[in-house]
C-alpha positions as CSV (number, residue, x, y, z in Angstrom):
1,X,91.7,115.0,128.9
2,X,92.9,113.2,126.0
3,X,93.6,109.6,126.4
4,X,97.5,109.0,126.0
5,X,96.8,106.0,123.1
6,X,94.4,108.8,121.0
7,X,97.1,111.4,121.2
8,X,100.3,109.0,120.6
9,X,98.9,107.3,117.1
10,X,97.1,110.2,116.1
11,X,100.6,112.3,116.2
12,X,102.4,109.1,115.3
13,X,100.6,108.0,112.3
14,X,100.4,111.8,111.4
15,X,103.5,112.4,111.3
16,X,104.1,108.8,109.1
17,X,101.3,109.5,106.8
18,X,103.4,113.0,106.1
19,X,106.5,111.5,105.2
20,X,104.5,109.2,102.6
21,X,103.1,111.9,101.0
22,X,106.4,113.6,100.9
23,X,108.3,111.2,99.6
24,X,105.7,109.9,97.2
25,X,105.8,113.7,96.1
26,X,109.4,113.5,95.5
27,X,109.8,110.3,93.6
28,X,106.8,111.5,91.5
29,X,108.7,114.8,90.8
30,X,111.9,112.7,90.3
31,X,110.5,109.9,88.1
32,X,108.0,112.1,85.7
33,X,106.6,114.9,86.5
34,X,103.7,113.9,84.0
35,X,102.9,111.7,87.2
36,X,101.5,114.7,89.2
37,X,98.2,114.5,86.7
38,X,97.7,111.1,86.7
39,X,94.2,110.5,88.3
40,X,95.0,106.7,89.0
41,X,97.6,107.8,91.3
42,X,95.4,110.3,93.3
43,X,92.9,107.4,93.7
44,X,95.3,105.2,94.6
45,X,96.6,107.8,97.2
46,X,93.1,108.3,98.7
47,X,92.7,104.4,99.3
48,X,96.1,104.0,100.5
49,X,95.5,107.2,103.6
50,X,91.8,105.6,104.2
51,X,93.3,102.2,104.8
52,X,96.2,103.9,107.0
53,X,93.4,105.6,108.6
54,X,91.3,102.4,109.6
55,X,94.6,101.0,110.7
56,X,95.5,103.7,113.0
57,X,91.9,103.5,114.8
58,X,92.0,99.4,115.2
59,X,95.7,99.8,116.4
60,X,94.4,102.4,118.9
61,X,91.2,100.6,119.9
62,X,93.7,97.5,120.8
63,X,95.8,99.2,123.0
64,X,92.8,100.8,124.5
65,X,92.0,97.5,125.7
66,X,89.7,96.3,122.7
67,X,86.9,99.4,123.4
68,X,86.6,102.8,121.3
69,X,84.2,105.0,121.3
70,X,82.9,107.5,118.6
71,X,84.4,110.4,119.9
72,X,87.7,108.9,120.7
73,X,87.9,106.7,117.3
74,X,86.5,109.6,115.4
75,X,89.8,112.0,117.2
76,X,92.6,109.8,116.8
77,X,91.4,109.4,113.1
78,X,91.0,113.2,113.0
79,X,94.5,114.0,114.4
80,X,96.3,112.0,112.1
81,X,94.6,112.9,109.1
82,X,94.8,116.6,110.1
83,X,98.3,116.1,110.9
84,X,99.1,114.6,107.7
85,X,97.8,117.0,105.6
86,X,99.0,120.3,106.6
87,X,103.0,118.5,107.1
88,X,102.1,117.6,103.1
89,X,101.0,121.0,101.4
90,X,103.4,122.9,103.9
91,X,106.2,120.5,102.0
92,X,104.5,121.1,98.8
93,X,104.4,124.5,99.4
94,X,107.8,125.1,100.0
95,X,108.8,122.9,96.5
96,X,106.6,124.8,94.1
97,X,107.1,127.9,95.3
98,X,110.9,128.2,96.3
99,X,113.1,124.9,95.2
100,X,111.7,124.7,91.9
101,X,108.4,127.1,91.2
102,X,108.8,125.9,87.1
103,X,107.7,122.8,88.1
104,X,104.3,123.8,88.7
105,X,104.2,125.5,85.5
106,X,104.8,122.5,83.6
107,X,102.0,120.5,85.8
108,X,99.5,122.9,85.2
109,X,100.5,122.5,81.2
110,X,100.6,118.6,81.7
111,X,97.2,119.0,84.2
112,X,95.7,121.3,81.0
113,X,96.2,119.1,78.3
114,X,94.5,115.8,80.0
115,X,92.0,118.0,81.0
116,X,91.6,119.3,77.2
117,X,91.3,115.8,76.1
118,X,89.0,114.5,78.6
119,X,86.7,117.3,77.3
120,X,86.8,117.0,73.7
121,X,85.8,112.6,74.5
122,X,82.8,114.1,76.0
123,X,82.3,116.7,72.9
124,X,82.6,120.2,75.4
125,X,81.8,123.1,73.3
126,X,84.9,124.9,72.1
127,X,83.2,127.8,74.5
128,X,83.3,126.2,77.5
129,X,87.0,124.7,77.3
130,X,88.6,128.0,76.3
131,X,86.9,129.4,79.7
132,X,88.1,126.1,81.5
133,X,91.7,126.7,80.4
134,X,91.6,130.4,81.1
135,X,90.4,129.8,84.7
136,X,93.2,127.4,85.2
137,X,95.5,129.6,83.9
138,X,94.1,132.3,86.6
139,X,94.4,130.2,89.1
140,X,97.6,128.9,91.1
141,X,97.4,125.6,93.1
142,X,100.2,126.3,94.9
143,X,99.5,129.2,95.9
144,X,99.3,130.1,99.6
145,X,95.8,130.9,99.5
146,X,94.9,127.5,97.1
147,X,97.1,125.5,99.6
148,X,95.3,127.1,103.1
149,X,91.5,126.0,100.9
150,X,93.0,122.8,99.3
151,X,94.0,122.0,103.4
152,X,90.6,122.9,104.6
153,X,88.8,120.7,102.0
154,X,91.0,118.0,102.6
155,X,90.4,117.8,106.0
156,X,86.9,118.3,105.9
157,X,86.6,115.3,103.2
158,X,89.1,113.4,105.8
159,X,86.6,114.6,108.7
160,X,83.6,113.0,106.8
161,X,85.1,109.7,106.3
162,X,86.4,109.4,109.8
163,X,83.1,109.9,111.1
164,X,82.1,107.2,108.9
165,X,85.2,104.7,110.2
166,X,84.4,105.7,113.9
167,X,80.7,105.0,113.9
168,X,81.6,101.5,112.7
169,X,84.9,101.1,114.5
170,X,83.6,101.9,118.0
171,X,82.3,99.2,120.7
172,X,79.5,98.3,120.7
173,X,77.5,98.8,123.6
174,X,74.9,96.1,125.9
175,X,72.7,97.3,128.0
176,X,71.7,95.5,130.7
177,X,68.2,96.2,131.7
């Protein structure tokens, strides 16, 4: 049985680390779409849902009294990062593919020509970008399919780090010999 504290921020913070996402989605397509292949942001994104994370298992660990263990630090990290991310790329499926499925035309140009340039700084053989470009082309991100692996990854990348956060968030135990 899952204690009431794991289940309640792990939903909770879920749900809250959704609606960031889905607004920062929206301002981003609002402001400039160019945003959408800015790397800084997507960094900054990661740090910002790794610090929500560690906050959600120290908020949890409190009101379980000040002790965690690794499983239960390690779930409420996983259910809110699970959470989070299928809310998201349901959201962004539903943009690019029915409200406005140009958009992610014109990100995969923007996403094409910063990858283009990157490239040519480190001297790629004219070979090897024309097959870059082509696969790109081939290949929608929003697509149902891209979405289902893009979710998988990102929780197994989310699943990796929160066993990282729970093995040094949990109590620490004494034996008494």
């Amino acid at each position: 049985m899952m204690n009431e504290a794991i289940k309640k921020n792990g939903i909770k913070f879920g749900i809250i680390s959704a609606v960031i996402s889905i607004v920062l989605t929206v301002l981003m397509y609002a402001i400039d779409i160019n945003l959408f292949a800015n790397s800084w942001i997507g960094i900054g994104m990661v740090f910002f849902y790794l610090a929500l994370g560690i906050y959600v298992v120290s908020t949890t660990k409190k009101e379980m009294g000040g002790t965690i263990n690794f499983k239960e630090a390690f779930t409420v990290y996983f259910l809110y990062s699970v959470i989070g991310i299928v809310i998201a790329n349901i959201f962004n499926y539903i943009l690019f593919n029915f409200i406005d499925p140009s958009a992610k035309e014109q990100i995969l140009e923007i996403t094409i020509n910063k990858t283009v340039e990157m490239m040519q700084k480190f001297d790629t053989p004219k070979d090897i970008l024309k097959e870059t470009i082509k696969g790109m082309k081939e290949n929608d991100q929003y697509s149902i399919a891209n979405i289902i692996k893009g979710s998988a990854m990102g929780i197994v990348f989310s699943s990796i780090i929160g066993l990282i956060i729970a093995a040094i968030m949990k109590s620490k135990t004494t034996y008494n010999e």
